[in-house]
C-alpha positions as CSV (number, residue, x, y, z in Angstrom):
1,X,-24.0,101.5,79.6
2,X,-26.3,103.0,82.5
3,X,-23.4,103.3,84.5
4,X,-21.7,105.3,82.0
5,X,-24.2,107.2,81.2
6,X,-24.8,108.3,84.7
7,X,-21.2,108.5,85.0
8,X,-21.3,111.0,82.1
9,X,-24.3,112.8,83.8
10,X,-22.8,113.3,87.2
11,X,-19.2,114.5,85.5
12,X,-21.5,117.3,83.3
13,X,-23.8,118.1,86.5
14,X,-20.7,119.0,88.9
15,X,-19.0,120.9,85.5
16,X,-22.0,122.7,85.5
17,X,-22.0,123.7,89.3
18,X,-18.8,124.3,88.9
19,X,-19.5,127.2,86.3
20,X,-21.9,128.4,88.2
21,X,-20.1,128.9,91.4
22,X,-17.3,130.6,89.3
23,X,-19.6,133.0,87.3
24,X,-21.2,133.9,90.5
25,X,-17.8,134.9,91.3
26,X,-17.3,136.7,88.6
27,X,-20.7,138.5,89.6
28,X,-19.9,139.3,93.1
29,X,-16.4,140.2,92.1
30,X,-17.3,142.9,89.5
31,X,-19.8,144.3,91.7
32,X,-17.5,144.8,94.6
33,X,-15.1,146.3,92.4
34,X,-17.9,148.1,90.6
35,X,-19.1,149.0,94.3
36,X,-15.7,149.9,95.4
37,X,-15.1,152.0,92.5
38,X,-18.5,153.8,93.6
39,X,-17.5,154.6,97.2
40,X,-14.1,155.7,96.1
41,X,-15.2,158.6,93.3
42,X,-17.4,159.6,96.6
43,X,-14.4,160.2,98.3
44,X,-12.7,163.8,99.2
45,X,-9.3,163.7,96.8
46,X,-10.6,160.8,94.5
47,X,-9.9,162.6,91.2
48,X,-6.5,163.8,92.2
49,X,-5.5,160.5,93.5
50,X,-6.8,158.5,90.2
51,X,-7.2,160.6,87.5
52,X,-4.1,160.3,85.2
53,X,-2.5,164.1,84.1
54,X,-0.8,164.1,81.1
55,X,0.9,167.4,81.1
56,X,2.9,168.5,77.8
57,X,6.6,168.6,78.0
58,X,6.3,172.0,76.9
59,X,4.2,173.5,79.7
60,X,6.8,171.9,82.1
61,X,9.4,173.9,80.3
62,X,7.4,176.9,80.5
63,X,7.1,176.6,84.0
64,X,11.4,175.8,84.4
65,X,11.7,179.3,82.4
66,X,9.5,180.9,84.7
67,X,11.3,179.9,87.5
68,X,14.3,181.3,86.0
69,X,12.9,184.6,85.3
70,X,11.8,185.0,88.5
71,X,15.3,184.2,90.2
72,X,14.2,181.1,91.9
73,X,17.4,179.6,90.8
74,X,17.0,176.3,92.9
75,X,13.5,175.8,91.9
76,X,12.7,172.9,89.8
77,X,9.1,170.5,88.8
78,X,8.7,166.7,89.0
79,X,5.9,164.9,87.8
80,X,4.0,163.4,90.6
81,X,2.7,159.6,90.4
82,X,-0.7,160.6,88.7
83,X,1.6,163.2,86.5
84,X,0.7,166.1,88.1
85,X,3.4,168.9,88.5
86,X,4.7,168.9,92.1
87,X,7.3,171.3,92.9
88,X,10.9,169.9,94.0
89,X,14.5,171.7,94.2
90,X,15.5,174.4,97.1
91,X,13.6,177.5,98.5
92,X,14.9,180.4,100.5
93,X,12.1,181.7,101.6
94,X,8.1,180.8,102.0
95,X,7.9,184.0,99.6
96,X,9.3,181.7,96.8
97,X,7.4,178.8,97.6
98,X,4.0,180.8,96.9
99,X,5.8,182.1,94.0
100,X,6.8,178.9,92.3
101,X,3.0,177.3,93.2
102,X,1.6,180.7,91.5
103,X,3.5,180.3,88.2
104,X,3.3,176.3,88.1
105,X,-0.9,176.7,88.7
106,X,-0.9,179.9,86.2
107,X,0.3,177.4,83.3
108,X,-1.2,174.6,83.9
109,X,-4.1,175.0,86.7
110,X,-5.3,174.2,90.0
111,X,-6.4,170.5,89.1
112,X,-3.1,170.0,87.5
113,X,-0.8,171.2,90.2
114,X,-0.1,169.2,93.1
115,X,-0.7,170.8,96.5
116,X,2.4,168.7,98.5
117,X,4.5,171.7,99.8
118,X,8.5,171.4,98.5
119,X,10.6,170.2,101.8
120,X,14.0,171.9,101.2
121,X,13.0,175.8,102.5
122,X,15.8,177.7,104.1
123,X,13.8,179.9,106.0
124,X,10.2,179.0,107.0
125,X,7.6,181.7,107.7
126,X,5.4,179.1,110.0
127,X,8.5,178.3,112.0
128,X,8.3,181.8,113.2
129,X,4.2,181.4,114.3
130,X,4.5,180.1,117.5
131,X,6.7,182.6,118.7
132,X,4.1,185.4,117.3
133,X,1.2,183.7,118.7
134,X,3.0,183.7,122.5
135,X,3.3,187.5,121.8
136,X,0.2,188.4,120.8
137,X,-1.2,186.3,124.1
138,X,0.9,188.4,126.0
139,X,-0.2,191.4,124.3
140,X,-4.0,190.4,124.7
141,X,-4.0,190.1,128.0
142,X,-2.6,193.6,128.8
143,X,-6.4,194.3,127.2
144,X,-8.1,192.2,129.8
145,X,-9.1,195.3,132.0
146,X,-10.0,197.1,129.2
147,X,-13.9,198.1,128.8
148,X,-15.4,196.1,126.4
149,X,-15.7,197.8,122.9
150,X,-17.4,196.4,119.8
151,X,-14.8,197.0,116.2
152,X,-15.8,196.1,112.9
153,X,-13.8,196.2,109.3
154,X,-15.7,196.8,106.2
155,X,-14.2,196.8,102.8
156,X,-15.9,197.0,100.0
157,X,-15.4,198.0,96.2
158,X,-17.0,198.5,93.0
159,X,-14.3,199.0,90.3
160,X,-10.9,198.9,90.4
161,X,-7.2,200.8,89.2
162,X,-7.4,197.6,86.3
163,X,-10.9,197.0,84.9
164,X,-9.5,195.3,82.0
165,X,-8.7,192.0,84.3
166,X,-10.7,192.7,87.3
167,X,-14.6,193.8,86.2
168,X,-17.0,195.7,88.3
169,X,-18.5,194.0,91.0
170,X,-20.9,195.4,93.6
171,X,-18.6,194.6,96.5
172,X,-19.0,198.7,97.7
173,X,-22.9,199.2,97.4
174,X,-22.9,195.6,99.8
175,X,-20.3,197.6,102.5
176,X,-22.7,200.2,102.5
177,X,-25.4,198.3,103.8
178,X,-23.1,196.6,105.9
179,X,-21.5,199.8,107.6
180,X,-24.9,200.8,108.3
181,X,-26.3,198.1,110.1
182,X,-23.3,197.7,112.0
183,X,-23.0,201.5,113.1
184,X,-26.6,201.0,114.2
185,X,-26.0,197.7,116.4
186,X,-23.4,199.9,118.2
187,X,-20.0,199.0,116.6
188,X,-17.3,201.2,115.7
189,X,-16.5,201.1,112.0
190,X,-13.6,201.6,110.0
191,X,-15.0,201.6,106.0
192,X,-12.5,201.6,102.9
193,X,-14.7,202.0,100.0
194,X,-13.4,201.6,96.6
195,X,-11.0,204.2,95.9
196,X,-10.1,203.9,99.6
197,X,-9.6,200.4,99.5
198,X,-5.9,200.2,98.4
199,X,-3.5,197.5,99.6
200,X,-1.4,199.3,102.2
201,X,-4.7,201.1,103.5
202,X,-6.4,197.6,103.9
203,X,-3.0,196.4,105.3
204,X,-2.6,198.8,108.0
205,X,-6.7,199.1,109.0
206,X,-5.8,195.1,109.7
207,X,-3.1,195.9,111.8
208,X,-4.7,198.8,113.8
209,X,-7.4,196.5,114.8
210,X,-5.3,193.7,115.4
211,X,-3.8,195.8,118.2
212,X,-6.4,197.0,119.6
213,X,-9.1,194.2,119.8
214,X,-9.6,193.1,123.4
215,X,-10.6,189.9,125.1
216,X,-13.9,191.2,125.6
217,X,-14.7,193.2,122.6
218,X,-17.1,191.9,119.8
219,X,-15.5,192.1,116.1
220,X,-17.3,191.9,113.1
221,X,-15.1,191.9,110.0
222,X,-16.7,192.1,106.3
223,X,-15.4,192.0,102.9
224,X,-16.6,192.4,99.3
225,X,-14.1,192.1,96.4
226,X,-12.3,189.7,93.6
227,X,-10.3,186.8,94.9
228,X,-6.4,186.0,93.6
229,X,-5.6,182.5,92.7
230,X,-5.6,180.5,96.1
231,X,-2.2,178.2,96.0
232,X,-1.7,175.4,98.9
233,X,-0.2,176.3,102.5
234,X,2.0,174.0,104.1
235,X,-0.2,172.2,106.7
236,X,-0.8,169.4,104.0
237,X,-3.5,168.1,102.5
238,X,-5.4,170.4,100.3
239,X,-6.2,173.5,102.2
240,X,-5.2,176.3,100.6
241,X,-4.6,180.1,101.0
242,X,-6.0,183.0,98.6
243,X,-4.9,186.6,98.3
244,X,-8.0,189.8,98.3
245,X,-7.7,191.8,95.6
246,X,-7.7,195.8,97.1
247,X,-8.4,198.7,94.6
248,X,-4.9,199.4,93.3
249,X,-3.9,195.4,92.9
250,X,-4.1,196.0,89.2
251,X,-2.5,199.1,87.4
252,X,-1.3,200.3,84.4
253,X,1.7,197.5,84.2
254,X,-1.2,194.5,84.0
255,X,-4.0,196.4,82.1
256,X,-4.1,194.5,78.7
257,X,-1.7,192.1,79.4
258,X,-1.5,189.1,77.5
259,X,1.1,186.6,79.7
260,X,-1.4,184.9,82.4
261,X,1.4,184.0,84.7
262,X,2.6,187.8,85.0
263,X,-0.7,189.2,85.5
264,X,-1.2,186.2,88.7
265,X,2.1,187.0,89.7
266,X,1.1,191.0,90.0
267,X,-1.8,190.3,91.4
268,X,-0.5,188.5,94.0
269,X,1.9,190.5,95.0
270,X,-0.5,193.7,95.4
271,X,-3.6,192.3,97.2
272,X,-4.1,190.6,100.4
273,X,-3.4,188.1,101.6
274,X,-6.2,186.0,103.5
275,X,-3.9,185.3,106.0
276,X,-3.8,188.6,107.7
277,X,-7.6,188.4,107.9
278,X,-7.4,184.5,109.4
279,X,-4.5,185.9,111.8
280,X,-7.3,188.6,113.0
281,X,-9.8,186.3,113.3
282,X,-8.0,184.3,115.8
283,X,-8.0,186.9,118.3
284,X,-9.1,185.9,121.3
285,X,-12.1,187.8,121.6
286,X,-15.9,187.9,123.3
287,X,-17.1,187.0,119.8
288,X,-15.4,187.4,116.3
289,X,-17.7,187.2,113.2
290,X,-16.3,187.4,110.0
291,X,-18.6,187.4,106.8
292,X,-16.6,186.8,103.3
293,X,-18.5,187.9,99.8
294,X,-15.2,187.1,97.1
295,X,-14.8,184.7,94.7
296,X,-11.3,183.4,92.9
297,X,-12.8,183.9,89.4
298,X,-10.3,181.8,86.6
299,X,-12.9,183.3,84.0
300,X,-11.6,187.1,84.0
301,X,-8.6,185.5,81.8
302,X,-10.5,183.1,79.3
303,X,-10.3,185.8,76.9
304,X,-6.7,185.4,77.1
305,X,-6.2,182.4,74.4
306,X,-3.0,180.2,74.1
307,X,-2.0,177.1,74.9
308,X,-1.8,177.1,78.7
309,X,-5.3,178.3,78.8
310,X,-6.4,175.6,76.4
311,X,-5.2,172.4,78.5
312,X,-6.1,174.2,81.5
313,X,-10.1,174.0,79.6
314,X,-9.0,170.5,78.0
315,X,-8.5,169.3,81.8
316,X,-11.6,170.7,83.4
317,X,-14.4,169.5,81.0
318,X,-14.2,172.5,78.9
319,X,-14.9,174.7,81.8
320,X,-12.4,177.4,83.3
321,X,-11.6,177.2,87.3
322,X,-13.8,178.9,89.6
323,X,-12.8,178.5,93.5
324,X,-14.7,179.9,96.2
325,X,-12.6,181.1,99.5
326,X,-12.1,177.3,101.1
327,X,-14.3,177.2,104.3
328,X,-11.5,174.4,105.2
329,X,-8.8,177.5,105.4
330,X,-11.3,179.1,107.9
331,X,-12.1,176.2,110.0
332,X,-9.1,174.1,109.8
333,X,-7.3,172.7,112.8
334,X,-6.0,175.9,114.0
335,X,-8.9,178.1,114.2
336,X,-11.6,175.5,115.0
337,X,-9.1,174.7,117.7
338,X,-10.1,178.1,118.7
339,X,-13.4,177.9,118.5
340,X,-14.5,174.5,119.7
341,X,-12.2,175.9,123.2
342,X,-14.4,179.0,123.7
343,X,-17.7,177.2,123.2
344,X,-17.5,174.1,124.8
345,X,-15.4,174.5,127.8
346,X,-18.0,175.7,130.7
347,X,-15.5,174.1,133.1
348,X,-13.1,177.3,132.4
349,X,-15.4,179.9,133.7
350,X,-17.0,177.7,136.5
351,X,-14.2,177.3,137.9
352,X,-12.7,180.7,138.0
353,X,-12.0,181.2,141.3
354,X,-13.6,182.7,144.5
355,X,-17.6,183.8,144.9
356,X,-16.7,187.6,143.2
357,X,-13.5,187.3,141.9
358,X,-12.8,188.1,138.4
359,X,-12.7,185.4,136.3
360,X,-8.8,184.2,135.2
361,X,-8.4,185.0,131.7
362,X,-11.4,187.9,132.0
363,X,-13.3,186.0,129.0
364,X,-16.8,184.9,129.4
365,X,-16.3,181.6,127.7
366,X,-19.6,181.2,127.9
367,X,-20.6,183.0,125.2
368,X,-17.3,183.7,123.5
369,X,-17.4,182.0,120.2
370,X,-16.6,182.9,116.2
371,X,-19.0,183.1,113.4
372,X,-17.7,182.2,110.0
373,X,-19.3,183.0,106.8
374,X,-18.4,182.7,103.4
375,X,-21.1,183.8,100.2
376,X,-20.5,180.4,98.2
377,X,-19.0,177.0,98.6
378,X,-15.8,175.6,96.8
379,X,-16.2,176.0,93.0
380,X,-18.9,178.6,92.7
381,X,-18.9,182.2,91.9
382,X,-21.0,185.1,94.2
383,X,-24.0,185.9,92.0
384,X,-25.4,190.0,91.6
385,X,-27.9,190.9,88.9
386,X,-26.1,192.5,86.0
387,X,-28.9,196.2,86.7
388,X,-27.3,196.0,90.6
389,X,-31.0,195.7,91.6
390,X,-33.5,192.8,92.7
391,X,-36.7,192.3,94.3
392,X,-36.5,191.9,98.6
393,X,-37.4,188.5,99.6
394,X,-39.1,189.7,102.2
395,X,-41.1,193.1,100.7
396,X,-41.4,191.9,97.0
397,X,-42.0,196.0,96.1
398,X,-38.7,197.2,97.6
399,X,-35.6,196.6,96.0
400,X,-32.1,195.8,97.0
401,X,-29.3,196.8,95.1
402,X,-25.9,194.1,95.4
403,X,-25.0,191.0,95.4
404,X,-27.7,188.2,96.3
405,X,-25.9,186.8,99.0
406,X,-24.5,190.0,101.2
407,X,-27.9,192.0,100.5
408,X,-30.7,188.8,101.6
409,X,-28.5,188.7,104.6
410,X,-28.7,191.9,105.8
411,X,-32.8,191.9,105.3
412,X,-33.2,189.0,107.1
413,X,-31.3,190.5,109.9
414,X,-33.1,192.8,110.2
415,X,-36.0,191.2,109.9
416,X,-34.9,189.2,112.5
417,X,-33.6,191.8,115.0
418,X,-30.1,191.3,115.0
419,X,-30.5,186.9,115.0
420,X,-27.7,185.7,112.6
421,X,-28.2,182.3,112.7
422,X,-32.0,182.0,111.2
423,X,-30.9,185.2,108.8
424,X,-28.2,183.2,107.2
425,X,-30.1,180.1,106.7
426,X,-32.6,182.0,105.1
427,X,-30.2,184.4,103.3
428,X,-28.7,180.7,102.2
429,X,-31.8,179.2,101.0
430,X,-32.8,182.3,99.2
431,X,-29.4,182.8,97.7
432,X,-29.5,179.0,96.5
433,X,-32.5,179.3,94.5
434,X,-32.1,182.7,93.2
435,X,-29.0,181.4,91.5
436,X,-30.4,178.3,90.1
437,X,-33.4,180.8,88.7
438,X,-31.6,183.1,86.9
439,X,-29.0,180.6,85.6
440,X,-31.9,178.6,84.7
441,X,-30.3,175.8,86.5
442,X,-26.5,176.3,85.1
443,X,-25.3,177.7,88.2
444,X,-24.7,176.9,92.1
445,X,-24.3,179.2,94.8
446,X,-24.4,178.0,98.3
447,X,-23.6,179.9,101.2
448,X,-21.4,178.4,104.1
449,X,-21.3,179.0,107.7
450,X,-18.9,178.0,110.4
451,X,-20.2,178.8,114.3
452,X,-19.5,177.9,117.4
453,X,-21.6,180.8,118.7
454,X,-25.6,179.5,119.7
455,X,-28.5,180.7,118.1
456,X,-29.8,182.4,121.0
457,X,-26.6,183.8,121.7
458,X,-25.9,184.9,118.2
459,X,-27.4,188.6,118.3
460,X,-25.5,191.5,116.6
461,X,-27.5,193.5,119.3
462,X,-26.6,191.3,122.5
């Protein structure tokens, strides 16, 4: 009987261990899923590459009868494996491509859209980029004798040919400001001002001064306006492109419109396009500083109610898309490519050649460098007080009249004598928490900078 009985005690004791070591199993098995799950939602691209998107059959459609409209007869949409609309068929040109992304995004939404670029393009516009880039080389270093000269852009506008779809904005009161400074620290300024600030005028003020910046010359490019509906390039991943809205972007054929997708697709094809600024920036150059104060606001439709606009809310929380310019577009492989070279390669101008001699390329890599800034991060909108007017953050009885960003930025320059990189981070932190205040806490803005120029060497007035 004792034998049984201890029989019966050692079969329950090792039935016991067992459970144990299987629910501690269990444990450590949910909790490195759990764990896992964690470090994935951290991720870049987590949502898009596990959130399930179930897009109505009749948005798809929409989109197909877009397409049609349009002529982009070989266009079609898939769903992609989290059901996202991903655009398939054939494409003549790059042109189409942007089109098809604009109308798919315009009925569904960024979120909703996939960003893989179709594969079956008959001509493609970045083919043609190396060729263009050769040429421009070429072109820049017939400028390599040239005296050094120091060329800024400044656009800037208030209201526009449409007010119904693109509101007032302060962009020309912070291009004021702007131009002056930048007139004082010796550049030479071409200003378009609202009214001034049309598409071909913009356009062709791009072009001027991409022909005529030099090796050697300091450019300082600024910009205040709305933002088009960015849609994805083809370098992959999810960097996308974005389109500035100029003066006349908007007229009489969009004012009041009620088809969301019409108004996006005017839009787009009257402003301009980021692109022609990114190509500028590339330049090679002594320095190239380029400070961005847009937004892509998705809100300036909400008004416009239907279904499209309703999943497009359903899909975001409730809330309607808001995308800053991506800081990604500006510092992605090409152009920090670009910038990494003229800032960390000393062996370039120690080695240039005889005691005297003039350096091979005429650049002072030393110094050379690009300075990136954009008035928000991804998601966020570029906050002004509805009067136009606020309190200095550094003289609490003057006023500033603009947007928080541009306008703290500018004061602490000067404040600083010309040093950009401790005005921005102030400009930053002041922006930051102004934002928070007067959203009591609703809203983020935080300003982003890309630089491969150093702080000492970082002076508007050097």
């Amino acid at each position: 009987m004792r034998v049984a009985l201890s029989e019966a005690r050692a079969r329950r004791h090792t039935h016991c261990q067992s459970m144990k070591t299987l629910l501690v199993r269990l444990l450590l098995l949910g909790g490195s899923l759990l764990l896992s799950a964690c470090a994935a939602n951290s991720l870049p691209g987590f949502q898009n590459a596990y959130k399930a998107y179930n897009v109505p059959q009749p948005l798809v459609e929409r989109i197909k009868a877009k397409f049609h409209e349009h002529g982009l007869a070989g266009a079609t949409v898939v769903r992609d494996s989290t059901g996202r609309i991903q655009l398939a068929g054939e494409y003549r040109n790059e042109d189409e491509v942007d089109t098809a992304f604009l109308i798919a995004q315009s009925v569904v939404g960024l979120k909703s859209t996939s960003p893989i670029y179709p594969e079956r393009i008959d001509h493609k516009r970045w083919e043609a980029a190396a060729g263009q880039a050769l040429a421009n080389y070429t072109r820049a270093q017939q400028h390599a004798s040239a005296a050094p000269a120091r060329r800024a852009l400044v656009v800037g506008i208030n209201h526009f040919a449409d007010p119904y779809h693109l509101r007032d904005i302060l962009g020309a009161d912070d291009a004021v400001v702007v131009q002056g400074y930048l007139r004082q620290a010796g550049y030479q300024v071409t200003a378009l001002l609202n009214e001034r600030a049309t598409q071909a005028n913009i356009t062709n003020a791009i072009a001027k001064l991409d022909r005529e910046i030099g090796p050697r010359d300091d450019v300082f490019i600024y910009i205040s306006s709305h933002g088009n509906a960015p849609i994805p390039t083809p370098g992959g991943g999810d960097l996308r492109k974005m389109s500035i809205m100029a003066y006349d972007s908007g007229d009489q054929s969009t004012v009041r419109s009620n088809d969301r997708t019409e108004v996006l697709l005017h839009f787009q094809a009257h402003a301009v396009p980021d692109t022609l600024v990114q190509n500028l920036a590339r330049k090679p150059s002594h320095t190239m500083r380029v400070v961005i104060d847009t937004c892509y606001s998705g809100d300036m439709l909400d008004d416009i109610a239907d279904d499209s606009t309703a999943y497009i809310l359903r899909t975001n929380g409730g809330k309607s898309e808001r995308e800053g310019i991506s800081l990604a577009a500006w510092s992605g492989e090409s152009y920090a490519a670009k910038g990494i070279h003229f800032a960390a390669d000393p062996a370039e101008s120690a080695n240039s050649g005889p005691q005297g001699a003039a350096p091979r390329t005429a650049i002072d890599r030393s110094r050379s460098g690009y300075n990136i800034i954009t008035a928000t991060s991804p998601n966020e909108e570029s906050l002004g007080p509805t009067t136009g007017r606020f309190a200095s953050p550094l003289a609490p009885d003057q006023t500033l009249k603009g947007s928080y960003f541009t306008q703290s930025l500018f004061a602490y320059l000067d404040h600083y004598r010309g040093q950009l990189g401790p005005a921005f981070r102030d400009a930053q932190d002041f922006t930051s928490r102004t934002a928070l205040d007067v959203s009591h806490g609703k809203a983020h803005q935080t300003p982003r900078e890309y630089s491969t120029i150093p702080d000492q060497q970082n002076d508007l007035y050097q």
